[in-house]
C-alpha positions as CSV (number, residue, x, y, z in Angstrom):
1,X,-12.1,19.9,-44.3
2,X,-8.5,21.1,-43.1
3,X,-7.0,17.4,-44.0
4,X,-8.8,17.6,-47.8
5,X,-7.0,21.6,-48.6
6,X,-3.4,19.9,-47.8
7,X,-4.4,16.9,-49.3
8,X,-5.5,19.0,-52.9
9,X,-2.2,21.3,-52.1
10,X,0.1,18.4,-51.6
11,X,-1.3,16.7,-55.3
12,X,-1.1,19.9,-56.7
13,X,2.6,20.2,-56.1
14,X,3.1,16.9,-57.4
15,X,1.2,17.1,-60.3
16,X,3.7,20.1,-60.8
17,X,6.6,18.4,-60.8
18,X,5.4,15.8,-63.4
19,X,3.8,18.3,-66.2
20,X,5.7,21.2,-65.9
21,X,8.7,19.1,-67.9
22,X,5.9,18.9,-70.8
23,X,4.9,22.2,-71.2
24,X,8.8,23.5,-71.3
25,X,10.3,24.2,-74.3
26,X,13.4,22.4,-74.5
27,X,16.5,23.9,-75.8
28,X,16.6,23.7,-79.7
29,X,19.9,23.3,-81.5
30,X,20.9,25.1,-84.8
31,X,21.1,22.4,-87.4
32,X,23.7,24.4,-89.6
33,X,26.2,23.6,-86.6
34,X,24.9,20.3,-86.2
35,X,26.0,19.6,-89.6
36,X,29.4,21.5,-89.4
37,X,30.3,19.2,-86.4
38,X,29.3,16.0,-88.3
39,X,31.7,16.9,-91.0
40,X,34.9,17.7,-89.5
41,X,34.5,14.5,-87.9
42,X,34.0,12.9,-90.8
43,X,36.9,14.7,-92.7
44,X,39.5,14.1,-89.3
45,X,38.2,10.0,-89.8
46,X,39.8,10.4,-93.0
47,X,43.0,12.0,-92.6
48,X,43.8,9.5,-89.9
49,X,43.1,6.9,-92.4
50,X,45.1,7.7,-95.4
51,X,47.8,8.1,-92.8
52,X,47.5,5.0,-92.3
53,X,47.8,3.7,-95.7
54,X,51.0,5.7,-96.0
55,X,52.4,3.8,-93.0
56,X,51.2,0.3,-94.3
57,X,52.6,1.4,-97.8
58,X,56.3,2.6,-96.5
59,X,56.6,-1.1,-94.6
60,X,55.5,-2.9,-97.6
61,X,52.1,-4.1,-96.7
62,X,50.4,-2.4,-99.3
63,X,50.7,-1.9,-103.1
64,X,51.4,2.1,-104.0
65,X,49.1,1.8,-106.6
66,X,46.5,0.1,-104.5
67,X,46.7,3.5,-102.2
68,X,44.1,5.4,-104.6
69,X,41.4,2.2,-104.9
70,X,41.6,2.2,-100.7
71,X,41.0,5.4,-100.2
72,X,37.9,5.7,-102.4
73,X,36.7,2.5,-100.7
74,X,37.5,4.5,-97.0
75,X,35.8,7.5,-98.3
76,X,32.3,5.8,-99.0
77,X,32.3,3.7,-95.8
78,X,32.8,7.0,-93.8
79,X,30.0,8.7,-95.7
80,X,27.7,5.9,-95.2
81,X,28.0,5.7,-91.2
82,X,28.3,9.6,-90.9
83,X,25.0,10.9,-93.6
84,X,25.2,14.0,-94.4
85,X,22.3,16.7,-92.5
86,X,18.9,15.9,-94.2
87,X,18.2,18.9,-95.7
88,X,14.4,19.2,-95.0
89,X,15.3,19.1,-91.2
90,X,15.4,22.8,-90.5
91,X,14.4,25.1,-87.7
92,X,10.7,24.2,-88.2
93,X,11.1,20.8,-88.0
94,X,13.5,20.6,-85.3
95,X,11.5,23.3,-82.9
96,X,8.1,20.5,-84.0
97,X,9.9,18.1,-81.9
98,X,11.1,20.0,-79.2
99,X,7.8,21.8,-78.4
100,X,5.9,22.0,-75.2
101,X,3.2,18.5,-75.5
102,X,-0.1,20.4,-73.4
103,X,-2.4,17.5,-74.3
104,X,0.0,15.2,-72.6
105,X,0.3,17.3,-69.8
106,X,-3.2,17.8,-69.0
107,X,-4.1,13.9,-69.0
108,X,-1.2,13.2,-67.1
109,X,-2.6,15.8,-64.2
110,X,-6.3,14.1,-64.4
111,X,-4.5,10.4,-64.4
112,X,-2.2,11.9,-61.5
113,X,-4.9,13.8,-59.3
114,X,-7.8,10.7,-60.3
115,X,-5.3,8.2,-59.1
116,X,-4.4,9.5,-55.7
117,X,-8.1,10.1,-54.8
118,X,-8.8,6.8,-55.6
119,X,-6.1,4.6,-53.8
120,X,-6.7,7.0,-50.5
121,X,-10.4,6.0,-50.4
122,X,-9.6,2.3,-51.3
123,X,-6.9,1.9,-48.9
124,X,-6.8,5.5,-46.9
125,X,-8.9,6.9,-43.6
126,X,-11.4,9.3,-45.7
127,X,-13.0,9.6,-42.6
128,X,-10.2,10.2,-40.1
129,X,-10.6,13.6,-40.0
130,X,-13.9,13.5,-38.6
131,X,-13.5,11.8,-35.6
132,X,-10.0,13.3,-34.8
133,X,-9.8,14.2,-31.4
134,X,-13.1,11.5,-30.5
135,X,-11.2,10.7,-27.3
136,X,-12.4,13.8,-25.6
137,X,-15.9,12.5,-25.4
138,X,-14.8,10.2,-22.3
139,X,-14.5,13.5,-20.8
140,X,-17.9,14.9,-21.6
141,X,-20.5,15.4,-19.1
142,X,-23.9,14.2,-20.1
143,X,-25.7,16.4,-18.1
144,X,-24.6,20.1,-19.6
145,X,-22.6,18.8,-22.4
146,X,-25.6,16.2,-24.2
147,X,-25.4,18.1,-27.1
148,X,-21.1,17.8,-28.0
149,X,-21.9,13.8,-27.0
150,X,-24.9,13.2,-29.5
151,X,-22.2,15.1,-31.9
152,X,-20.1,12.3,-31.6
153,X,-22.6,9.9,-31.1
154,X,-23.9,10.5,-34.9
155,X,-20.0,11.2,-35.8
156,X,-19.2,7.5,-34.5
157,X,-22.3,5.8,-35.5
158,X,-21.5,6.9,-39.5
159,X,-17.3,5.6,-39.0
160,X,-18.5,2.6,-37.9
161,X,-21.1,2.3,-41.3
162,X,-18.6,3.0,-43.2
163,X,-15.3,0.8,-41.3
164,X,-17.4,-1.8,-39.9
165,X,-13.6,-3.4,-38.2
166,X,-12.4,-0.2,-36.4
167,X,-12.6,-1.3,-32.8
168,X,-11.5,1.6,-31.4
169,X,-14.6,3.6,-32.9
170,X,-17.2,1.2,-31.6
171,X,-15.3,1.8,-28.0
172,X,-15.8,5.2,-28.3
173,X,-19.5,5.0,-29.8
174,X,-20.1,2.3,-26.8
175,X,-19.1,4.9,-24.3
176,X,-20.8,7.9,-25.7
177,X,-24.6,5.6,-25.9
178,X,-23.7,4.6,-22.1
179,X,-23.2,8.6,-21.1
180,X,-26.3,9.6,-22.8
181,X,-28.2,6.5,-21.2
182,X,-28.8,4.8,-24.7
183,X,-28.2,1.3,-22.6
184,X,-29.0,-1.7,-24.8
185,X,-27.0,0.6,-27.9
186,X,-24.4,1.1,-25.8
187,X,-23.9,-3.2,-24.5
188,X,-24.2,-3.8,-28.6
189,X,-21.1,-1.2,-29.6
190,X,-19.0,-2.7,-26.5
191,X,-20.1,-6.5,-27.5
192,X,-18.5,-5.3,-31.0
193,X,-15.6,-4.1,-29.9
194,X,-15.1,-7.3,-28.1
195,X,-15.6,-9.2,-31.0
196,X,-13.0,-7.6,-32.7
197,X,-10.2,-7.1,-30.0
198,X,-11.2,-10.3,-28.0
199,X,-10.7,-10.7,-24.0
200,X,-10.3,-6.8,-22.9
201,X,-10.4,-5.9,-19.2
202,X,-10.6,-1.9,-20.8
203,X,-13.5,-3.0,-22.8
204,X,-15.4,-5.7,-20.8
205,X,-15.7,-3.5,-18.0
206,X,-18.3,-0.7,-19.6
207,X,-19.8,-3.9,-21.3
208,X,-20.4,-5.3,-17.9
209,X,-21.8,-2.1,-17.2
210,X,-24.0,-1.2,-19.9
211,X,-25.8,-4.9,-19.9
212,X,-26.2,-4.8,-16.3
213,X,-27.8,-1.0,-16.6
214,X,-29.8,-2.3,-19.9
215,X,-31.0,-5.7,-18.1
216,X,-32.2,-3.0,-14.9
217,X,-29.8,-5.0,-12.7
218,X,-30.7,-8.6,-13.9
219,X,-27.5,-10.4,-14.2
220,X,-27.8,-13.3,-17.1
221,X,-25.1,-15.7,-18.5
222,X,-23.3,-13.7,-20.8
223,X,-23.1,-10.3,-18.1
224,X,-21.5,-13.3,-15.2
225,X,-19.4,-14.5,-17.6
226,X,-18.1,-10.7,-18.6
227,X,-17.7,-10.6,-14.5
228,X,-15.9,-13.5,-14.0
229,X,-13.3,-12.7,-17.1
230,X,-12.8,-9.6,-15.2
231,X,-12.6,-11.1,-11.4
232,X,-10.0,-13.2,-13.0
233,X,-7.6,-10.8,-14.2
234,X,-8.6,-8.5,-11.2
235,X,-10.2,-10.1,-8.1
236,X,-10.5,-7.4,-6.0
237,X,-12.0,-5.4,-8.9
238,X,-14.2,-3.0,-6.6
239,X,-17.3,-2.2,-10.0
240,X,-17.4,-6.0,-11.0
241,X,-17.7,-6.9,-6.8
242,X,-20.1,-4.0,-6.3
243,X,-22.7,-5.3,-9.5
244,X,-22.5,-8.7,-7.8
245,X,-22.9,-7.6,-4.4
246,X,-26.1,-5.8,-5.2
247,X,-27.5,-8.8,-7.6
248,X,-26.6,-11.0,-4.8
249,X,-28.7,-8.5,-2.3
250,X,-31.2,-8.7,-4.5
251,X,-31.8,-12.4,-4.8
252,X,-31.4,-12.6,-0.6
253,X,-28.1,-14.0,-1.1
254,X,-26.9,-11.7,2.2
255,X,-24.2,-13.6,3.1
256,X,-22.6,-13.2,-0.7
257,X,-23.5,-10.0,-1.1
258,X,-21.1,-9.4,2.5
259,X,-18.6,-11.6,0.9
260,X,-18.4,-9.4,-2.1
261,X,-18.7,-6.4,-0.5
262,X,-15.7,-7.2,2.4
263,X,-13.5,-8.4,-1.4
264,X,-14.0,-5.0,-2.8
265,X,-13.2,-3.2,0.2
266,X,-9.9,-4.7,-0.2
267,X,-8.5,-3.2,-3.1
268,X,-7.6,0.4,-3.7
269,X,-10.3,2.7,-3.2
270,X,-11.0,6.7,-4.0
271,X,-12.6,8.3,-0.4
272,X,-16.0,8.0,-1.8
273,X,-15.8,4.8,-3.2
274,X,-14.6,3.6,0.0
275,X,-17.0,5.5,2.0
276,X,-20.2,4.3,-0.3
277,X,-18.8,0.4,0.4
278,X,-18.4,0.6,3.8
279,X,-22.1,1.9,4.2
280,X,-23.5,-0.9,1.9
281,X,-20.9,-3.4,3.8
282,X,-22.5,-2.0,7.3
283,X,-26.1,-2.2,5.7
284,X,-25.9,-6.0,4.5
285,X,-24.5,-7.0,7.8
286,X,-27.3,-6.1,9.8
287,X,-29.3,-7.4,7.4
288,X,-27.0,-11.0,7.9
289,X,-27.2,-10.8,11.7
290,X,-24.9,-12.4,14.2
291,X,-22.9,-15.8,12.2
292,X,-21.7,-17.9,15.1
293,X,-18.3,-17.8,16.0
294,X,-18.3,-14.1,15.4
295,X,-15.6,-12.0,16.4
296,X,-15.5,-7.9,16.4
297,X,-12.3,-6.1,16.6
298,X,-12.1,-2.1,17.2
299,X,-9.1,-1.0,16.2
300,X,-7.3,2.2,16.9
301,X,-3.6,3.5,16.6
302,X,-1.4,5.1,19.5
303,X,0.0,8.2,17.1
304,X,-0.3,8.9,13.6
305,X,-0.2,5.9,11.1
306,X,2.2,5.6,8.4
307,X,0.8,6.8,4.8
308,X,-0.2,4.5,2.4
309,X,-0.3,1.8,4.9
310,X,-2.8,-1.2,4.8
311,X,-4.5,-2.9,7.9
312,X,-4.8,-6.7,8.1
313,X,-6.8,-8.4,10.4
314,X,-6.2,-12.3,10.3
315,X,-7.7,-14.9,12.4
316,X,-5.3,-18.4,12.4
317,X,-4.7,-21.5,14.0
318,X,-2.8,-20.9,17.4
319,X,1.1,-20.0,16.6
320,X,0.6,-19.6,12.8
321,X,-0.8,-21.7,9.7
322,X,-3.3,-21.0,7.0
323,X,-5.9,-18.3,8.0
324,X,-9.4,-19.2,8.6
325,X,-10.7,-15.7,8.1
326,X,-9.4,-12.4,7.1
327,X,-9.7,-8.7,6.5
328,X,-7.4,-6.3,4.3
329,X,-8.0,-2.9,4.1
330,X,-5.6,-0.4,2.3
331,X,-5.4,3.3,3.5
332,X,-8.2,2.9,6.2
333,X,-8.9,6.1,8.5
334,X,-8.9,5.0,12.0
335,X,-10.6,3.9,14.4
336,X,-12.7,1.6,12.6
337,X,-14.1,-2.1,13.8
338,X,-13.5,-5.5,11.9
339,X,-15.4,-8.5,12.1
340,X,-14.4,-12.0,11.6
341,X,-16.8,-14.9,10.8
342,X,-17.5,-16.8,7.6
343,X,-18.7,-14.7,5.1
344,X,-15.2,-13.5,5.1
345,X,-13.4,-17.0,5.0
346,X,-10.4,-17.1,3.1
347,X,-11.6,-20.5,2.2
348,X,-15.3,-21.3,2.1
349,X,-14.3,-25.3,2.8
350,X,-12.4,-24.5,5.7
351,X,-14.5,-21.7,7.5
352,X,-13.9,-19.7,11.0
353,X,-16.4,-22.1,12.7
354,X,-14.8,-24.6,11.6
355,X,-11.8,-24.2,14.1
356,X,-11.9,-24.7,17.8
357,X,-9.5,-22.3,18.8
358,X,-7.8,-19.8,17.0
359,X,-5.5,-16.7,17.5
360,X,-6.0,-13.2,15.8
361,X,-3.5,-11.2,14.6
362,X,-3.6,-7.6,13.8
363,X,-0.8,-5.7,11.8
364,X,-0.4,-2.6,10.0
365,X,1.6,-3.3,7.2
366,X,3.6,-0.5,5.9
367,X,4.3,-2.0,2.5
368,X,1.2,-3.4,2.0
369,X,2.1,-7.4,1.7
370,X,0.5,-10.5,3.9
371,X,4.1,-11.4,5.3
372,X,5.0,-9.3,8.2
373,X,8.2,-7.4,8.3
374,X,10.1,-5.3,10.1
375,X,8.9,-1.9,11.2
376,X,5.1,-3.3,11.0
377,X,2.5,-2.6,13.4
378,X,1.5,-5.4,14.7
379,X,-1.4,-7.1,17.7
380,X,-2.0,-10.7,18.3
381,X,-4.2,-12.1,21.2
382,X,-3.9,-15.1,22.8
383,X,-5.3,-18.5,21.7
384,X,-9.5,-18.0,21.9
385,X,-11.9,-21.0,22.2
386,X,-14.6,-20.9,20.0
387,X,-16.9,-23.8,21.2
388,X,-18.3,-22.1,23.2
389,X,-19.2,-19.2,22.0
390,X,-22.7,-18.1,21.0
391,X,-22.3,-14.6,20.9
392,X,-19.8,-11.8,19.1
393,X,-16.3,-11.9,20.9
394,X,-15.1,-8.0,20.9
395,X,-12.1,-7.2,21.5
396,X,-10.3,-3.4,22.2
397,X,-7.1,-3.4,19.7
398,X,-4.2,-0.5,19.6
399,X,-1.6,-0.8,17.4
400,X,1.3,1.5,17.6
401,X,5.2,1.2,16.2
402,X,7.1,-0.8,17.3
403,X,9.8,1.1,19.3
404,X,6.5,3.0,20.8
405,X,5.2,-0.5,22.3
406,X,5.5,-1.0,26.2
C-alpha cells in the first residue's frame, strides 16, 4: 500500500507542474501603451524616410516636385504594415484571452493521472510490492513459522496468476510448497522455473528433491536425468549422491549404493552431514561384505594435523601409474579406517582385482590436490600381491610431517 501513496504523491506533483500554468493568470498589458508604442514607431519609420528623399533629391536622383507624391505613397505603405490599435480590443477583451483555462486544466489532470496508471499496469510490476522482501521465506521454519509460509505461499501463487514468466516467483513458490510438505506442488513450481530459466544447478537441485520426496523415493526418468545434469556440473555433489545411494539401497544395488556413498564423502561436508554419511557408508558395507582383494587401512597421525587438510588413500601399480582404487576425504577427524576394493575403483573397467600387485599410498595433502607436494604427509607400503589373497589385508598407518619422520 506504501508503493501506491508515493506513486499517487509523485503523479500529483506532476500533474502540478502541467495545470498550474492554466489556471494562472498571465500578465495583461494596457492596450493604450500598446498603441502608443505602435505609433512612434511608425512616426520614426517616417522621419527616416523623408530623410531619405532629401538625400536622394540633393544628389539629383529624384525630382523636387516628385518629393510630395513619395511621401504620400511612404505614408500609406507604413500605415498598412503597422494598423492602427483595433478599437474594440480593450481591457475586457484582452483579460478574455489571458484568463486562467480550468476546463483545460482539469482534463489535462484526468488524461495525466489516467495515463500513468495505465502504462504502469501494462508495462509496470503492480504487484511488486507484494512480494517485496519474498526472499525471507527460505529462512522460514515450517514447524513454528507455517503460518508466515502459507502467507507467501498464497502471496506467490496469485504473482505467478497474474505474471505467468516471472521465474524467480515460481522459485520461491517452489520452495515455500516444499517447506510446508506440499510435494507434487512444489516439483510443478520448480519444473516451471526450469522451463523458463533452462539448465539451473540452483533450481534443479530442490526439483531433484521435491520429485524424489513426491515419488516417496521412487526415482523415474525425468528425477535421473535432473541427477545426472547435476552430477555433471558437480560430481561429488553430496544431496544428488545421497538420493542415489539410498534408491540404489533400495533396489539391492549394495555395491552402488557404497560407490555413491564413498563419492559423496569426498566433497566438502558440514560435521553432520559428514557424520550421517559415514554411518550409512559403515551400514551398506556390512551389508556388501568382504569383495576380494580387500584392503583395510587404519590411519592415525603422530601430532596434530594441519587444518583444512584432505586425506588420500590411493592404491596403484608398484612405483606409480594410474590408480586402481582410491579414497579422498577432506577435513577428516582422526583415526579413522579406509578400505580399498572395487566398489571404490577409480575406473570400473580397470578394478582393484584386476591388478596382481599393487602399492598403497597414503598422504595428507595440505592443499587439498591429487599431486603430492612438498610439506605433505605422506605413507606408502611396499609392493603387495593380491593373488593370493582371500581375506581383508589391514594394515596400521601413521602419518606425521615430514621433518617429524624417523
Amino acid at each position: 500500500m506504501s508503493f501506491w501513496w508515493w506513486a499517487g504523491a509523485a503523479i500529483a506533483v506532476a500533474v502540478g507542474f502541467v495545470v498550474w500554468p492554466l489556471l494562472r493568470p498571465r500578465q495583461m498589458q494596457d492596450p493604450a501603451a500598446v498603441g502608443e508604442d505602435r505609433a512612434a514607431t511608425v512616426r520614426a519609420l517616417y522621419r527616416q524616410r523623408l530623410a531619405e528623399l532629401d538625400g536622394e533629391i540633393a544628389v539629383g536622383q529624384l525630382a523636387p516636385e516628385a518629393r510630395e507624391t513619395v511621401a504620400a505613397e511612404i505614408g500609406a505603405a507604413l500605415l498598412a504594415d503597422y494598423p492602427a490599435t483595433d478599437p474594440g480590443a480593450g481591457p475586457a477583451g484582452a483579460a478574455g484571452a489571458n484568463a486562467p483555462s480550468p476546463l483545460l486544466a482539469a482534463v489535462l489532470a484526468i488524461a495525466l493521472v489516467l495515463g500513468s496508471i495505465a502504462i504502469y499496469v501494462q508495462v509496470g510490476e503492480p504487484g511488486a510490492p507484494e512480494i517485496a522482501g519474498a526472499e525471507a521465506l527460505l529462512r522460514l521454519n515450517p514447524h513454528t513459522q507455517a503460518a508466515e509460509l502459507q502467507d507467501w505461499q498464497a502471496r506467490l501463487e496469485a504473482r505467478v496468476a497474474d505474471k505467468s514468466e516471472d521465474a524467480q516467483s515460481w522459485y520461491l513458490l517452489g520452495h515455500a510448497r516444499l517447506a510446508l510438505g506440499r510435494y507434487p506442488r512444489a516439483a510443478e513450481a520448480f519444473a516451471v522455473a526450469h522451463a523458463i530459466v533452462g539448465d539451473d544447478p540452483s533450481v534443479d537441485v530442490y526439483w531433484l528433491q521435491a520429485r524424489y520426496l513426491a515419488a516417496k523415493g521412487v526415482i523415474d526418468d525425468t528425477t535421473r536425468g535432473i541427477a545426472d545434469r547435476l552430477l555433471a556440473s558437480t560430481p561429488n555433489h553430496p544431496l544428488v549422491l545421497e538420493l542415489l545411494a539410498i534408491d540404489a539401497y533400495g533396489r539391492g544395488a549394495i555395491r552402488q549404493a557404497v560407490e555413491f556413498l564413498n563419492r559423496a564423502l569426498s566433497g566438502s561436508l558440514s560435521a553432520r552431514q559428514r557424520s550421517a554419511l559415514s554411518a550409512s557408508l559403515e551400514q551398506a558395507r556390512r551389508e556388501l561384505g568382504d569383495l576380494v582383494p580387500s584392503i583395510d587401512l587404519r590411519v592415525s597421525t603422530a601430532g596434530q594435523p594441519p587444518p583444512g587438510a584432505t586425506l588420500f588413500v590411493i592404491a596403484r601399480p608398484p612405483g606409480g601409474g594410474m590408480p586402481y582404487a582410491v579414497v579422498r576425504r577432506p577435513g577428516v577427524a582422526f583415526p579413522l579406517t579406509v578400505r580399498l576394493d572395487d566398489a571404490v575403483a577409480m575406473n570400473p573397467a580397470r578394478p582393484l582385482s584386476a591388478a596382481d600387485e599393487i602399492q598403497v599410498v597414503v598422504r595428507l595433502s595440505l592443499r587439498g590436490g591429487a599431486k603430492a607436494e612438498p610439506g605433505d604427509w605422506q605413507w606408502q607400503s611396499s609392493s603387495i600381491e593380491l593373488g593370493e589373497a582371500d581375506a581383508p589385508l589391514a594394515f596400521a598407518v601413521e602419518l606425521a610431517a615430514p621433518d617429524e619422520k624417523l
